[in-house]
NUZA-562551 format. One line per 5 residues: their letters; for each residue x, y, z of C-alpha. Coordinates in pm, 1 decimal. Example, Ala and Ser with C-alpha at 12.3 -4.5 7.8 and 13.67 -1.06 7.14 Angstrom:
<pts>
as) 1230.0 -450.0 780.0 | 1367.0 -106.0 714.0
</pts>
This chain:
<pts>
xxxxx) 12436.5 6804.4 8993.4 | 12701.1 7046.6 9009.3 | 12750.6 7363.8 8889.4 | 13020.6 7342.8 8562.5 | 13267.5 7594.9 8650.2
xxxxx) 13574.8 7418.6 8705.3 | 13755.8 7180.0 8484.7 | 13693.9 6790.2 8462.2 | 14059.8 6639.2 8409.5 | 14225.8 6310.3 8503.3
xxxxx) 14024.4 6033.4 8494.5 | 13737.9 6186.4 8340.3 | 13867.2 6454.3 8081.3 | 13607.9 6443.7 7874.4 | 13373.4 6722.6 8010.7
xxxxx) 13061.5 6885.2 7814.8 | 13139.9 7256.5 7729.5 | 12776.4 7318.3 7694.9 | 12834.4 7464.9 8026.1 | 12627.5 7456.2 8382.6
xxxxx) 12479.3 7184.3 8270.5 | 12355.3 7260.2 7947.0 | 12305.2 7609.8 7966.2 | 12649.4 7835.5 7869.4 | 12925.7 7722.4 7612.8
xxxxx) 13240.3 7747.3 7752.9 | 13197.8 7689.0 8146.3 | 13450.5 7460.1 8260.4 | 13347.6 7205.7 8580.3 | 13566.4 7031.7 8827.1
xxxxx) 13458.3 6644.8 8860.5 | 13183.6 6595.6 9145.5 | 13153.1 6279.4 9317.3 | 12827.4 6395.4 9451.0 | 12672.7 6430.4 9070.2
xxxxx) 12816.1 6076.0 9063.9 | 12634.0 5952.9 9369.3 | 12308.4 6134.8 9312.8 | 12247.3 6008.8 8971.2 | 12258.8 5713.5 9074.7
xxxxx) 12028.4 5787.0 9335.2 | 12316.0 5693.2 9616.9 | 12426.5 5845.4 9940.1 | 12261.3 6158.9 9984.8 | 12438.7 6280.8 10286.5
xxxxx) 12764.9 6303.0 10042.8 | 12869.3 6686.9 10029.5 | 13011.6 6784.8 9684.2 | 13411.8 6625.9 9658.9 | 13656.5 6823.0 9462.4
xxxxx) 13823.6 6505.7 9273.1 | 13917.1 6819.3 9119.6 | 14043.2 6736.2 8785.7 | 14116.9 6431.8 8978.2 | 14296.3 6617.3 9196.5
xxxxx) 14609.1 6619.9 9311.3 | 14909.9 6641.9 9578.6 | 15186.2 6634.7 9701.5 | 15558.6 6837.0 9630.7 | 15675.3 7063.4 9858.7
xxxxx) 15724.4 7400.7 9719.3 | 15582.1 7723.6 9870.8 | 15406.8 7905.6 9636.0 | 15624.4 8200.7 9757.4 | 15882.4 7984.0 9625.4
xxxxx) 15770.6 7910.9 9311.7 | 15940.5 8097.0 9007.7 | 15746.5 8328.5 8777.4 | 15828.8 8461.6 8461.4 | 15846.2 8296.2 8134.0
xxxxx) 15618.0 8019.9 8082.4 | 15589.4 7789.8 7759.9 | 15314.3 7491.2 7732.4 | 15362.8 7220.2 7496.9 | 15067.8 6980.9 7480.5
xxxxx) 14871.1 6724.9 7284.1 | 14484.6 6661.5 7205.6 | 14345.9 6318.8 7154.2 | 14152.1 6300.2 6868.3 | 14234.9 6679.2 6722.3
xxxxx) 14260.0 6734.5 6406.0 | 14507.5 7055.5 6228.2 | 14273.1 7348.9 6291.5 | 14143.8 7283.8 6605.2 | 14140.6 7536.9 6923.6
xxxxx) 14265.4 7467.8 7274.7 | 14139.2 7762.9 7522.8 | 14354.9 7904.5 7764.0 | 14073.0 8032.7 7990.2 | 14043.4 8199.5 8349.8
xxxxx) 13800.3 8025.5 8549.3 | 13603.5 8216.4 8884.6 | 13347.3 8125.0 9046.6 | 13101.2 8335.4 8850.3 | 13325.3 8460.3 8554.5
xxxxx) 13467.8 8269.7 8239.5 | 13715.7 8439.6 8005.8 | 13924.0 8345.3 7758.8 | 14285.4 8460.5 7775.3 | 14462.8 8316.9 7451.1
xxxxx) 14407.6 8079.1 7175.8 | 14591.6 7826.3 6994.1 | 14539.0 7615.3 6685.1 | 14640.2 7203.2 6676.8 | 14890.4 7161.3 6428.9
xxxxx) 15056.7 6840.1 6342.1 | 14871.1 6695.2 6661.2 | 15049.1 6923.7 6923.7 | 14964.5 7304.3 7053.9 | 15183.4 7583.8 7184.5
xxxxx) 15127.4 7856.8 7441.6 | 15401.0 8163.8 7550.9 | 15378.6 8397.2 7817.8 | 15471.7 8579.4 8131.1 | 15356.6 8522.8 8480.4
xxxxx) 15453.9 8815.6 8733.9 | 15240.1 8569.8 9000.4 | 15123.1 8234.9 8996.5 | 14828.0 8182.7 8818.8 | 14518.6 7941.5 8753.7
xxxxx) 14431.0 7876.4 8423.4 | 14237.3 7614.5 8231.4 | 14338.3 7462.4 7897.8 | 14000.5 7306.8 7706.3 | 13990.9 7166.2 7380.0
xxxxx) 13759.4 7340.2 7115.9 | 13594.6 7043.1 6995.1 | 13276.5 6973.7 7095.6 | 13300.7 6598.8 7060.2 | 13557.5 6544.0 7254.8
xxxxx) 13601.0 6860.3 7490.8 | 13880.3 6768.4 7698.4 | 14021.9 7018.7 7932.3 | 14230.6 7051.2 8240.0 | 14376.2 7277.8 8510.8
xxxxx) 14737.5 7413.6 8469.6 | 14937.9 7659.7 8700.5 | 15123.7 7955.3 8522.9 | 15484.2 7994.4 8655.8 | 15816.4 8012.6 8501.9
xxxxx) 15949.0 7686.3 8319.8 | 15849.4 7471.9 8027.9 | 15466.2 7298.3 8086.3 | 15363.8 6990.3 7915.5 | 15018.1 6907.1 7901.6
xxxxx) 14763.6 6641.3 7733.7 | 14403.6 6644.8 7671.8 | 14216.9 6361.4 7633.9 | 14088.9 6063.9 7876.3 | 14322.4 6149.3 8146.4
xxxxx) 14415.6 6536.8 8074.5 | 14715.5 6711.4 8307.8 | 14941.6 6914.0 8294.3 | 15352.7 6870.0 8476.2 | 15657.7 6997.9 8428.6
xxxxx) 15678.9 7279.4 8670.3 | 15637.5 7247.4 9037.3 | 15298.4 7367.2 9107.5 | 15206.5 7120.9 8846.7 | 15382.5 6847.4 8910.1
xxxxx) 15230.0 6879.2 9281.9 | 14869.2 6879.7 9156.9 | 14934.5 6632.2 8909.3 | 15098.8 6362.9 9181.9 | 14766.8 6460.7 9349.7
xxxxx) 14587.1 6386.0 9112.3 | 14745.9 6037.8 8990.9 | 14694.8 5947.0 9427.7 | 14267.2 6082.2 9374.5 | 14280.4 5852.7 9027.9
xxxxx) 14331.3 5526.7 9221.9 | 14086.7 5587.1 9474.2 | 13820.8 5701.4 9237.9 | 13862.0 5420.5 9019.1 | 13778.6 5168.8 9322.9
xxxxx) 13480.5 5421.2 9428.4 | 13388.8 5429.0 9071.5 | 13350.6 5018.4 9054.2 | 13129.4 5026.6 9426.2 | 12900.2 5220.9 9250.9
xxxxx) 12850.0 4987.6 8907.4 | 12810.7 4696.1 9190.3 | 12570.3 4903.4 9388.5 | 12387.1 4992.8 9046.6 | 12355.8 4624.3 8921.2
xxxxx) 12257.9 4500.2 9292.6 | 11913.6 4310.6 9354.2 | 12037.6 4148.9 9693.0 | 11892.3 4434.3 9976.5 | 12221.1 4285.2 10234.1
xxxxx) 12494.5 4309.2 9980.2 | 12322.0 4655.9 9862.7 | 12372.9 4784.4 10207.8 | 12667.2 4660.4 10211.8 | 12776.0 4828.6 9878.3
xxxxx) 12618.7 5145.3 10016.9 | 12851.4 5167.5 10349.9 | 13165.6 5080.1 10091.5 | 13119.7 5409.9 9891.8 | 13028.2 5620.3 10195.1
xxxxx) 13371.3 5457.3 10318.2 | 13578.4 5543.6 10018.3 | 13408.2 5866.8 9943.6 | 13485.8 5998.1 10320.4 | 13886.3 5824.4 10232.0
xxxxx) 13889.8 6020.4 9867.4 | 13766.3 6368.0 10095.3 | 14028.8 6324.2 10345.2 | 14253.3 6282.0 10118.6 | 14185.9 6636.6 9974.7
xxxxx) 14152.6 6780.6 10302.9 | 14498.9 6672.0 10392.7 | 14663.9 6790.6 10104.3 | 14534.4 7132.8 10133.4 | 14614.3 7107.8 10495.4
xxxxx) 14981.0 7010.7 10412.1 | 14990.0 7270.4 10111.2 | 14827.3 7568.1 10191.1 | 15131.8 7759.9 10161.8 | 15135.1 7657.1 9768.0
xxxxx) 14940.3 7773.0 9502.0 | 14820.4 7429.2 9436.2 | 14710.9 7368.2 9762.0 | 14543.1 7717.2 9778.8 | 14379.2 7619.5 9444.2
xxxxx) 14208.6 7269.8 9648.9 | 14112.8 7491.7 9935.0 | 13909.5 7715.3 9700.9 | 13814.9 7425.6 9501.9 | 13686.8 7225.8 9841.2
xxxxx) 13628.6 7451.8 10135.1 | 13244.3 7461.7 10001.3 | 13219.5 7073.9 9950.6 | 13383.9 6855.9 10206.9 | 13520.2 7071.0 10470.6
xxxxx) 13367.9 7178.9 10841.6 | 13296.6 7533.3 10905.3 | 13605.4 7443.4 11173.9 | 13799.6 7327.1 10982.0 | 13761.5 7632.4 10680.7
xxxxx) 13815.9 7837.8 10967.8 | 14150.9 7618.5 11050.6 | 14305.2 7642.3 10709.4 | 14194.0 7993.0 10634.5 | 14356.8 8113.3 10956.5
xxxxx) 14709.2 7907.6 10810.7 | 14747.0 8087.2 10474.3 | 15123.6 8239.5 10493.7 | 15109.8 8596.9 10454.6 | 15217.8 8760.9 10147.4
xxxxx) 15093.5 8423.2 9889.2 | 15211.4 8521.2 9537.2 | 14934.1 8398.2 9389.3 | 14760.9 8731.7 9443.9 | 14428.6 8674.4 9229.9
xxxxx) 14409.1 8299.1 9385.1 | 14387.4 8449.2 9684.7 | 14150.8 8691.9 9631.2 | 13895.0 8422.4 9484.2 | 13974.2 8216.6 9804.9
xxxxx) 13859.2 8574.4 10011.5 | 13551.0 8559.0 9830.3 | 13477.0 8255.3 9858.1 | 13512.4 8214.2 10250.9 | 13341.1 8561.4 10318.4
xxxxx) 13029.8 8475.0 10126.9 | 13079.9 8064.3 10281.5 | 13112.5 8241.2 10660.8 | 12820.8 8481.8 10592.2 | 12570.5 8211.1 10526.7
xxxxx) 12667.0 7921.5 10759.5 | 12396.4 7793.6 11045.1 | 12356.9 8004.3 11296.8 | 12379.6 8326.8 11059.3 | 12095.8 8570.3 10942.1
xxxxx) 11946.2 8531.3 10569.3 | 12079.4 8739.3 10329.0 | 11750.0 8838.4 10184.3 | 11575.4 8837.6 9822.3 | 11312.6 8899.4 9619.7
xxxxx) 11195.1 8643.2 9356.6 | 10839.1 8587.1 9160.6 | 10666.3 8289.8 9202.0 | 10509.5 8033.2 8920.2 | 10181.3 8327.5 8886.2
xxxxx) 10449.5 8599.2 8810.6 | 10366.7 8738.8 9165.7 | 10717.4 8930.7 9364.9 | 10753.1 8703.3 9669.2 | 11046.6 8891.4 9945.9
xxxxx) 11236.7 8579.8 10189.3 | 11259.3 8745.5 10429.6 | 10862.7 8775.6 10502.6 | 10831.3 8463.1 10365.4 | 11019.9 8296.4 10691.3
xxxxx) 10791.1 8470.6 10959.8 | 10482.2 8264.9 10824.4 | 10653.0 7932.3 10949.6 | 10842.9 7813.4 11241.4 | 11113.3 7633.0 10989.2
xxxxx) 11151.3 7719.0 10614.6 | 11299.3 7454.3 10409.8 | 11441.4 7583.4 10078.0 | 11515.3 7377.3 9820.4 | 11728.3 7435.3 9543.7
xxxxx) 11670.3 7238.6 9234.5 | 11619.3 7307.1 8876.5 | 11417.9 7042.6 8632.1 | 11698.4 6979.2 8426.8 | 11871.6 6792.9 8705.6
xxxxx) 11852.6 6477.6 8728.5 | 11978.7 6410.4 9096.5 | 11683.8 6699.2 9196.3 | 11453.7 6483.7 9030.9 | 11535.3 6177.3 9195.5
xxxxx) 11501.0 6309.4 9503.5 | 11121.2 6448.5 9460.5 | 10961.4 6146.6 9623.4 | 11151.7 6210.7 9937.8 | 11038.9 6605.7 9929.6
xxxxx) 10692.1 6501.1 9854.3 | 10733.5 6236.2 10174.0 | 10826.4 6569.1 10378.9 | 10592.3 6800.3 10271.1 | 10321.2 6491.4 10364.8
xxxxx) 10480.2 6401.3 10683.9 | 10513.3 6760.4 10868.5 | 10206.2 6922.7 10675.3 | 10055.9 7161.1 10926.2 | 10339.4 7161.0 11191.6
xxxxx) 10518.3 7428.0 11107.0 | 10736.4 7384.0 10845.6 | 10731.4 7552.9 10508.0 | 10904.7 7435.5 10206.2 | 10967.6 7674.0 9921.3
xxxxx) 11132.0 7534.5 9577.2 | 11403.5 7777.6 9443.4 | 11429.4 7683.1 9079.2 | 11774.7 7719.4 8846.4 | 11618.1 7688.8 8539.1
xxxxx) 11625.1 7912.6 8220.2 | 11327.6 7834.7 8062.5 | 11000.6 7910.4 8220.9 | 10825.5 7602.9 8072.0 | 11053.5 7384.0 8145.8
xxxxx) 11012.1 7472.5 8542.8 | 10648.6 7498.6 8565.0 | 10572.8 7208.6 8350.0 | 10821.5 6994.4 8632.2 | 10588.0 7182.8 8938.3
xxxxx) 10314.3 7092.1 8775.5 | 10357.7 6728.0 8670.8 | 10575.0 6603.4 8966.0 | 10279.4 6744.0 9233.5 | 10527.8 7002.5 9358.8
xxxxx) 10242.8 7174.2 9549.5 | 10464.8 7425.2 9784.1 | 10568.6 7772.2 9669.3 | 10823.2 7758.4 9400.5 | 11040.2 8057.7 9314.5
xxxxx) 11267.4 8138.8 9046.6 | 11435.8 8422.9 8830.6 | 11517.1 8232.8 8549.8 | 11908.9 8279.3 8562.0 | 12046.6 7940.2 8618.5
xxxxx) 12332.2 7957.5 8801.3 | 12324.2 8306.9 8793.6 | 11994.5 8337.9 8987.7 | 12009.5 8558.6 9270.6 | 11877.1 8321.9 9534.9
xxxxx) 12212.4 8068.2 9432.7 | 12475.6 8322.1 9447.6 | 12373.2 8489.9 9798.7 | 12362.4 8131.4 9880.8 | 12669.0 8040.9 9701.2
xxxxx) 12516.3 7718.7 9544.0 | 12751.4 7586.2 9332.7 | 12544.1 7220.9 9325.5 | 12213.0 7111.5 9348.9 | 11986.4 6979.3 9524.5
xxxxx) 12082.7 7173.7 9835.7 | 11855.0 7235.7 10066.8 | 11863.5 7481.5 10350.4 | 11656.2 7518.1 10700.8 | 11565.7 7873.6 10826.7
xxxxx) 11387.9 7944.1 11150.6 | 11069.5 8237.1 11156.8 | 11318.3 8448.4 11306.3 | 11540.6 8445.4 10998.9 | 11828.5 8279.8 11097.2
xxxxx) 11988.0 7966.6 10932.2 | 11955.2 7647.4 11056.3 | 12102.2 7429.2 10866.2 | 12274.3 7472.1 10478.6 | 12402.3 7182.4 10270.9
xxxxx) 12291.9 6875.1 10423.1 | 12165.3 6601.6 10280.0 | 11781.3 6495.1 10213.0 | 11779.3 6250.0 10486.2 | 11986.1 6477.8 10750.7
xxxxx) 11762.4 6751.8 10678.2 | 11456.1 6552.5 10742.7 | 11604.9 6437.7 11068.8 | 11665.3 6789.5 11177.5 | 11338.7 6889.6 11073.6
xxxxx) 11182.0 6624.1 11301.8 | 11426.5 6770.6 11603.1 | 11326.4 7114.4 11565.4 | 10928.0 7021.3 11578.7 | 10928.7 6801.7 11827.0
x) 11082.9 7006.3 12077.7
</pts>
């Protein structure tokens, strides 16, 4: 399931503003093909796919080129009535703030202002019915944007580069989209097989697609935007390093790029082959538990990030219970690091789902300590760590992971 923080547009504009799943109003999430797959308990090795807003590409203006200054957005809500909010909101990856309002009146909204850079902003609708929302790039010119089943926003050229992007993204996910309702409703074990290579197939075409855009793009804001959006999801630590290393010097979009810095310092510090970043968490009994002694007591350390609101985490239970059966007493140590809220809530789902290994968690959600040193951003995610503290391997799916644990043991 992942982590609501950027905004559901295109193709599936209707997005819940409960927030992170449930837990904070007005948290904004990109669309996730992986939340897609996992629910429906599909191809596990599928890393988390920026269809971002049903993404976007393809214009081919620098974002050094693009002009800033006056801005105006014109745009429409499906199904608002006079009264209503739209949110102009800023969006990071751990902050959420609201930077103007506007009310619906006669069916349309208005928004004025100055850009001295390019920026990234969302637009969300107010009502909680029907809380459409989408991305839209700040920059000189007139903006004209709709919320509802398939939100966007054009008019500019940032946004008219995302939004061709986008309508590219929309095509492909609709054909993913019916693979999976066949793969749902299939009995036959061949033609479910079958089904199953098809989506792996057009989810690895839909990723590409991303990766070439922000490949082709990265001197634009919109492509920047992608890279940030992505470089966690679908993208290599070679090729991060690839695109990172071709961002033009002096981009405009001078907070974009500082979110993108972030984001690949905390991605480079915690890739395999580099040391924990360490913690200290209480367990179920209330008891302080410290990782980093924690990973001397093993030869491998699987982690698991999960929380018991998520459905995808709790599909894939029988498979951690099939590890935790299959390499008991070899070495390996699994530890449960729980994003839940409410206390009950997590040890009721340890105790009733037989999740007998150590299970850790602060009670922040998406906040918790563990997830941000981690940058987890969706869940399950699992992670391998060796006894001398250094990870193994971080994002891979249940069935990858299992293979690698079954490498390292054997040895």
């Amino acid at each position: 399931m992942r982590k609501i923080k950027h905004l559901a547009a295109s193709g599936n504009g209707a997005v819940p503003l409960a927030g992170r799943c449930g837990t904070t109003v007005a948290v904004i999430t990109k669309y996730s093909l992986s939340s897609s797959l996992q629910s429906n308990e599909i191809i596990d090795d599928m890393k988390p796919l920026s269809l971002s807003l049903m993404s976007l590409a393809v214009a081919a203006l620098a974002a050094g080129c693009s002009d800033t200054g006056a801005y105006e957005i014109t745009g429409t809500v499906e199904g608002a009535k006079d009264g209503d909010k739209v949110y102009l909101m800023k969006v990071d990856d751990f902050v959420n703030d609201t930077v103007d309002v506007a009310e619906v009146e006669d069916g349309a909204f208005h928004f004025k202002g100055t850009a001295d850079q390019p920026l990234v902003r969302y637009l969300v609708s107010g009502n909680e019915e029907t809380p459409y929302g989408t991305v839209v790039f700040l920059e000189g010119g007139s903006i004209e944007a709709v919320l509802g089943d398939l939100s966007y926003a054009k008019g500019t050229p940032e946004n008219d580069l995302y939004y061709d992007f986008s309508a590219a993204q929309r095509l492909l996910q609709d054909e993913f989209s019916k693979l999976l309702n066949d793969r749902a409703a299939c009995t036959d074990e061949a033609l479910y097989k079958e089904l199953t290579d098809s989506c792996k197939a057009k989810y690895d075409h839909i990723a590409e697609m991303s990766r070439q855009f922000v490949s082709e793009h990265i001197g634009t804001t919109a492509g920047l935007y992608e890279f940030w959006q992505t470089m966690d999801g679908t993208m290599t630590p070679a090729q991060i390093e690839d695109i990172h290393s071709r961002i033009p010097a002096g981009v405009k979009a001078a907070e974009l790029m500082a979110s993108v810095e972030s984001k690949y310092g905390l991605l480079t510090s915690t890739m395999p082959g580099k040391p924990i970043k360490d913690f200290t968490m209480r367990d179920a009994d209330g008891t302080d538990r410290t990782f980093s002694q924690l990973v001397k007591q093993e030869k491998l350390t699987l982690v698991d990030f999960w929380a018991s609101w998520c459905g995808p985490c709790m599909a894939s239970v029988p498979g951690m219970l099939q590890i935790a059966k299959d390499f008991s007493g070899s070495g390996l140590q699994i530890i449960g690091v729980s994003l839940d809220t409410d206390s009950v809530a997590w040890t009721d789902a340890v105790r009733s789902h037989h999740l007998d290994w150590l299970q850790l968690s602060d009670l922040q959600g998406w906040q918790s300590t563990a997830a941000r040193a981690y940058n987890i951003n969706s869940i399950p995610a699992l992670m391998l760590v060796d006894s001398t503290g250094t990870i193994v391997t971080k994002g891979l799916s249940l069935e990858a992971t299992r293979a690698a644990i079954d490498s390292l043991l054997t040895r």
